[in-house]
C-alpha positions as CSV (number, residue, x, y, z in Angstrom):
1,X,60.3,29.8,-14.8
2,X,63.0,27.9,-13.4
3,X,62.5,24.2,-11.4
4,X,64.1,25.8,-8.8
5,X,61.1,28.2,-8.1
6,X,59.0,25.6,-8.1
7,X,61.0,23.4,-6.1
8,X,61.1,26.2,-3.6
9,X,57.6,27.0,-3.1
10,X,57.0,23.1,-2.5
11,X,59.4,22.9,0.3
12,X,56.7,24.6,2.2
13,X,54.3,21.2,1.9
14,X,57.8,19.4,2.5
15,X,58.2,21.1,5.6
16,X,54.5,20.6,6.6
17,X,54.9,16.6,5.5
18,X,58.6,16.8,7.9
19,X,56.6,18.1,10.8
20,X,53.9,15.8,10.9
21,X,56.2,12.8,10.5
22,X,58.2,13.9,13.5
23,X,55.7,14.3,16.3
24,X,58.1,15.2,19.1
25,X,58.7,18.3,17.1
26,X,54.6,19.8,17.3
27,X,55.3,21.0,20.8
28,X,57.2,23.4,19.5
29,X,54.7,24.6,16.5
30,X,51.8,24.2,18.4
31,X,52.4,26.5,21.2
32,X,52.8,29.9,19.6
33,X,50.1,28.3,17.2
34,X,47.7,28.9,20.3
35,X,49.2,31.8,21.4
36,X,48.6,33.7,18.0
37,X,45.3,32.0,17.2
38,X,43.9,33.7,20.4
39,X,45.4,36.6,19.4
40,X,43.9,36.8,16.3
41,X,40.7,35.6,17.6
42,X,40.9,38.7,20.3
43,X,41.8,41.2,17.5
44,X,38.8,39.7,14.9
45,X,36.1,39.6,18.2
46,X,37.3,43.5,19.1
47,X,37.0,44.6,15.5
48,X,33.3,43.3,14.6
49,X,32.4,43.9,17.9
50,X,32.7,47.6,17.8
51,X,32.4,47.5,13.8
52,X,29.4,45.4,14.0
53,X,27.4,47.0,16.2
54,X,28.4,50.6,14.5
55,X,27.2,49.0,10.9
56,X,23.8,47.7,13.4
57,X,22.9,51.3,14.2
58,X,23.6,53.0,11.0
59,X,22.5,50.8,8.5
60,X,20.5,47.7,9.4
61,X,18.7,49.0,12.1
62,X,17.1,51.7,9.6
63,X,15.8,48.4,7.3
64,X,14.8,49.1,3.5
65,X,16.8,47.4,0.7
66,X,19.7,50.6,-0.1
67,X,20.9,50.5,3.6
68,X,21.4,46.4,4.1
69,X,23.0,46.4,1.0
70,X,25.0,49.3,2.0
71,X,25.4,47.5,5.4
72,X,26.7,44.4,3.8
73,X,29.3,46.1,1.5
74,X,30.6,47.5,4.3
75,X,30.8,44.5,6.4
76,X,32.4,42.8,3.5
77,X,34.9,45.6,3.3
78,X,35.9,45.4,6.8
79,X,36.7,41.6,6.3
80,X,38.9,42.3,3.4
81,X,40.1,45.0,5.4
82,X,41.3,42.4,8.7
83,X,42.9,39.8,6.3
84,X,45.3,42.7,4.5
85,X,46.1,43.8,8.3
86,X,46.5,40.2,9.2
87,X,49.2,40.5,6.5
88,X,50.9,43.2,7.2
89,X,51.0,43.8,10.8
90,X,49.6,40.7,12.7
91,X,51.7,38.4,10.4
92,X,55.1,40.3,11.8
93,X,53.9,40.0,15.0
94,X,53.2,36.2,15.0
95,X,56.0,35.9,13.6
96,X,57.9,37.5,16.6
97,X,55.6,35.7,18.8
98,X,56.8,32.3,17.5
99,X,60.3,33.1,17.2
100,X,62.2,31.9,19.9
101,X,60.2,28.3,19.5
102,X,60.9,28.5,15.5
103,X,64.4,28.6,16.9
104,X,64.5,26.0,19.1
105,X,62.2,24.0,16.3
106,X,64.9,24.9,13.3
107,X,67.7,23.3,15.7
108,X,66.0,20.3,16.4
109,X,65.1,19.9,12.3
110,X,68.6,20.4,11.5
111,X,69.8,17.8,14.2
112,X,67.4,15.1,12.7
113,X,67.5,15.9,8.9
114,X,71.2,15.8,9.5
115,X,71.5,18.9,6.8
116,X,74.0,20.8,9.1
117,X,75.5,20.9,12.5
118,X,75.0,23.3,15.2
119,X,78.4,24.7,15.8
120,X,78.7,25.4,20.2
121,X,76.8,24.1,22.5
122,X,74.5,26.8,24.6
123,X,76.1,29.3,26.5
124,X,75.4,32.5,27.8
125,X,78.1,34.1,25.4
126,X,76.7,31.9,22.4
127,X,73.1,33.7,23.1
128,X,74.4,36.9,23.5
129,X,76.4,36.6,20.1
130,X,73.7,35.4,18.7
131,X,71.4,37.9,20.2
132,X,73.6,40.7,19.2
133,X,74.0,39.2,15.4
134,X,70.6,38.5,14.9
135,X,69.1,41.7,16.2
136,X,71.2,44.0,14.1
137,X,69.9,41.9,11.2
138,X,66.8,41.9,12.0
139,X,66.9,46.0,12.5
140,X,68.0,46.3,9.0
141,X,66.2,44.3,7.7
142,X,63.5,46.0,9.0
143,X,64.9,49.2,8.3
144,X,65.7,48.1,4.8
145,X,62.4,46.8,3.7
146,X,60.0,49.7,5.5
147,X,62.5,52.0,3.1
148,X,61.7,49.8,0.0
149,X,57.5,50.0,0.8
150,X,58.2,53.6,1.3
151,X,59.7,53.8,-2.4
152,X,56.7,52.2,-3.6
153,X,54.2,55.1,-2.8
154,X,54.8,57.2,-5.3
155,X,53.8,54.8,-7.8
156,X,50.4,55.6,-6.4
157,X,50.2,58.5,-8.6
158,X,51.1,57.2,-11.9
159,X,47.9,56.9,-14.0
160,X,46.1,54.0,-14.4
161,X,48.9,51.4,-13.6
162,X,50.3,53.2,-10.6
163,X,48.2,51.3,-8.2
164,X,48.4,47.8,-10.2
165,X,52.2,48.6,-10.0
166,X,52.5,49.4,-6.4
167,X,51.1,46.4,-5.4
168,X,53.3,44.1,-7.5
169,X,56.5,45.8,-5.8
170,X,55.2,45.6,-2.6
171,X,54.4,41.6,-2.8
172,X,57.8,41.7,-4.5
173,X,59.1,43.4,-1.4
174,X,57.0,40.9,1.0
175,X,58.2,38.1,-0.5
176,X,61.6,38.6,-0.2
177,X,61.0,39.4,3.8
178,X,59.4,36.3,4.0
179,X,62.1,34.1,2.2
180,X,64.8,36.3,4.9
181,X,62.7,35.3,6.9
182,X,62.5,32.1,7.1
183,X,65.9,31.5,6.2
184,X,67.1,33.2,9.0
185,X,67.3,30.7,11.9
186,X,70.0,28.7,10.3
187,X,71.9,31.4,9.6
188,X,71.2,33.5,13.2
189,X,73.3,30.2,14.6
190,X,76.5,30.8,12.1
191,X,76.3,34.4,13.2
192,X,75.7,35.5,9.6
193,X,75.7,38.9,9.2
194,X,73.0,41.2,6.6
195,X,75.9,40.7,3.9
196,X,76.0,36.8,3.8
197,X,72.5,36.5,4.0
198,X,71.4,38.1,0.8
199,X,74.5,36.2,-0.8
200,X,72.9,33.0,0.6
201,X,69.3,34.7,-1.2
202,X,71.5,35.4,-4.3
203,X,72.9,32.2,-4.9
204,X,69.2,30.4,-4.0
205,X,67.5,33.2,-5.7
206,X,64.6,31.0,-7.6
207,X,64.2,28.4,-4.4
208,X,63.9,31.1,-1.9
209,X,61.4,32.9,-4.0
210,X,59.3,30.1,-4.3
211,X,59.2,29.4,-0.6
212,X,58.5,33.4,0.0
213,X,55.9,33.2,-2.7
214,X,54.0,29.9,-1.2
215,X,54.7,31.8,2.3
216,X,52.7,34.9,0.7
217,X,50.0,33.1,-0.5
218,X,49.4,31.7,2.9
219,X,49.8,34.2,5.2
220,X,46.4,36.3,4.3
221,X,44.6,33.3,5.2
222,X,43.4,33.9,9.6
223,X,44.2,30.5,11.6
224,X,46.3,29.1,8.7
225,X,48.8,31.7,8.4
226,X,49.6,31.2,12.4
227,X,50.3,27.2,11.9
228,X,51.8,27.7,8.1
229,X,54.5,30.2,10.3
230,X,56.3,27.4,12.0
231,X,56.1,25.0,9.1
232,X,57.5,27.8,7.3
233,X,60.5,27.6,9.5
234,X,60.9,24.0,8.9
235,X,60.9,24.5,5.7
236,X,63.3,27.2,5.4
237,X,65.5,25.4,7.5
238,X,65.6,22.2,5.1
239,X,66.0,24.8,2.7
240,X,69.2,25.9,3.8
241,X,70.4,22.6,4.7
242,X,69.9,21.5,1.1
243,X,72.0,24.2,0.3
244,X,74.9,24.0,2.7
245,X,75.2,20.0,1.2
246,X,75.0,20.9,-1.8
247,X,78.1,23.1,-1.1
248,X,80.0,20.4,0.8
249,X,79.9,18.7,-2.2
């Protein structure tokens, strides 16, 4: 596998190691840190509270060896069960949550890494453009990658590998979100549009799947996954500065 992939997925640690060296940057982390750590905490307190007590009446409250062990499979199910929500649906939201700070947070990495330039000064119209390029993006993207998890469920009916195989594409699919993702904040302020992004993916294609696959291997993780998404941002931005040197020459 090439250097670059591994190269990629440490950038992740690089961009945790730049954050903690630069501590008039954690404002910006540690806010929508809070904010999605009580939301997670909400949604995990609302989910045993009503699962809990439901797995209480039904199982344990009946005693005798078959219905706690029942009760405790269950209970270990539902677990499972919040940490692949937590990566498919409360992971996009935090995301959005910390967006607008990841933005601000990108800018201020790129000012002080010195890896690119902001090109205008804010403005109403630079917001609006920006606004209006990276929400078309965003919508296909979006679009684009519900489609490709769509694909994926017919696999579920192959035989014996259709499952295994489903999975794979859809961490594939995941993956490459996550390295748009976090890629995307440095290229929202040169008004890239869908097209020069997945060039920018193309030509980075091991680095940036190593940062979506460290970025993927975080995410299940409650609590870690909410700090891991603004460190993610750092390092996507470094990232991308690496490779807009490295094309300057």
């Amino acid at each position: 596998m090439p250097a670059e992939f591994f190269r990629g997925a440490a950038d992740v640690w690089r961009g945790l190691r730049f954050l903690l060296g630069h501590p008039g940057l954690w404002i910006w982390a540690l806010i929508p840190f809070t904010i999605n750590v009580l939301l997670f905490a909400g949604v995990a307190w609302a989910v045993w509270h009503f699962a809990g007590g439901w797995l209480e009446r039904t199982f344990f409250a009946q005693g005798g060896f078959w219905a706690d062990l029942f009760g405790y499979l269950l209970g270990a199910l539902i677990w499972i069960a919040l940490g692949l929500t937590t990566l498919f649906a409360f992971v996009p939201m935090a995301a959005l949550i910390a967006s607008p700070f990841n933005d601000v947070l990108s800018e201020k990495v790129e000012v002080i890494y010195g890896g690119g330039t902001v090109e205008e000064s804010f403005s109403l119209k630079a917001l609006w453009r920006g606004l209006r390029v990276g929400l078309a993006t965003s919508l296909r993207l979006f679009w684009v990658t519900l489609l490709l998890f769509i694909c994926t469920l017919p696999l579920h009916l192959a035989p014996v590998i259709g499952s295994a195989a489903a999975a794979v594409a859809s961490a594939a699919i995941t993956i490459r979100f996550l390295a748009l993702e976090f890629t995307s904040y440095s290229m929202d302020r040169r008004y890239y549009d869908y097209a020069r992004r997945r060039e920018f993916l193309r030509r980075n294609r091991w680095r940036t799947l190593g940062l979506g696959t460290m970025a993927f291997v975080i995410m299940p993780v409650p609590l870690l996954n909410a700090l891991f998404i603004p460190v993610s941002a750092v390092a996507g931005t470094l990232l991308f500065c690496d490779s807009e040197l490295r094309e300057r020459g």
